[in-house]
N, C-alpha and C positions, 0 to 999 in steps of 0.2 A: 504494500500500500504506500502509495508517496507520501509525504510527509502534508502536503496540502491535506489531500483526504484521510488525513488524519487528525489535522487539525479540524478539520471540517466536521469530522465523526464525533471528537470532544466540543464540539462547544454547539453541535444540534443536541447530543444527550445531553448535556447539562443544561442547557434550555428547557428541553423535556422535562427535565424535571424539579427543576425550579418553577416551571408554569404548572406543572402537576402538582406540587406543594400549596403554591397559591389558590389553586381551585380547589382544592381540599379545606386551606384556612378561610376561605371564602365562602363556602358550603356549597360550590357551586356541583363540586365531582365528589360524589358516597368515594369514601374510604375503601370498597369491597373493589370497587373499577377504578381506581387510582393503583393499585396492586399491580393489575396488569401493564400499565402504561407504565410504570416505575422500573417494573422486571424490565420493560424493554429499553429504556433510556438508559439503568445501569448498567443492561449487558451489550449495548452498544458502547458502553462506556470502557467496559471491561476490554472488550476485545478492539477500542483505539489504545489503550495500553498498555494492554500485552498480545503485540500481533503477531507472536509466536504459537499463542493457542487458535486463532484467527487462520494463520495458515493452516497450521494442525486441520481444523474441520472444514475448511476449504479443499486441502486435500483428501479427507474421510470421503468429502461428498462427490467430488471428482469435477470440482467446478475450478474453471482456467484463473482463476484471478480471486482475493480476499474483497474487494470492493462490490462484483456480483455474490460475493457468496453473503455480504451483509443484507442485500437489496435483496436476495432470496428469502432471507431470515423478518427482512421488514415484508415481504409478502405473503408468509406464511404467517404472521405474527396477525396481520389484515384480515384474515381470511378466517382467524381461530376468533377473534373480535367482531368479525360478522356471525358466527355461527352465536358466540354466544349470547350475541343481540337478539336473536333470530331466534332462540329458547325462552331471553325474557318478554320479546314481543308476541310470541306464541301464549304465553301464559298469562300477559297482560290483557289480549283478548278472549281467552279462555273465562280471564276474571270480568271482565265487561261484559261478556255474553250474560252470565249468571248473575249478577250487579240489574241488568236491565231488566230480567225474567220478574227478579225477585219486586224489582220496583212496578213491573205492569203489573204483578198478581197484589201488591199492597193500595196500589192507586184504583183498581176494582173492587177492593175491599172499603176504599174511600167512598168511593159514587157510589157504590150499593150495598151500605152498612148491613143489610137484612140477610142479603145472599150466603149462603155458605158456600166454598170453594174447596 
């Protein structure tokens, strides 16, 4: 990795996670999903400095160069944060479905206090 893109790699991860911090003390980002963004700003962090372990699983993985082998890692990293959107979005409609069931059968209950249901 040249030393640009390596500079480059320290001072996006440490952004990352200085802005992760702030939206945490902000209350903007839950602490549970701040986790994941942290893992990844430190281990981008890690391996601009020590990119000995960097080439290590650039080579494991049998990709020509540490700079693709980051950008593989930040794509896979995308893809595990879509999925696990994609379980609490799944489950946030699952709760709305039943949220709104519960609410017509109570608001029927309202307009026709006599009726049993």
């Amino acid at each position: 990795m040249t030393m640009m893109a390596r500079i480059l790699s320290i001072i996006i991860s440490l952004s990352l996670v200085l802005i992760i911090f702030g939206l945490v003390r902000g209350k903007k980002l839950k602490q549970k999903y701040a986790i994941l963004w942290l893992a990844t700003g430190i281990t981008i962090l890690i391996f601009a400095f020590f990119e000995k372990a960097l080439i290590w699983l650039t080579r494991l993985l049998g990709i020509q160069t540490p700079i693709n082998t980051l950008f593989f890692l930040g794509i896979i990293f995308i893809i595990l944060i879509n999925l696990h959107f994609s379980v609490i979005i799944s489950n946030l409609t699952e709760q709305n479905k039943k949220i709104a069931q519960k609410l017509a059968l109570l608001d029927e209950k309202i307009k026709n206090p006599g009726v049993k249901s």
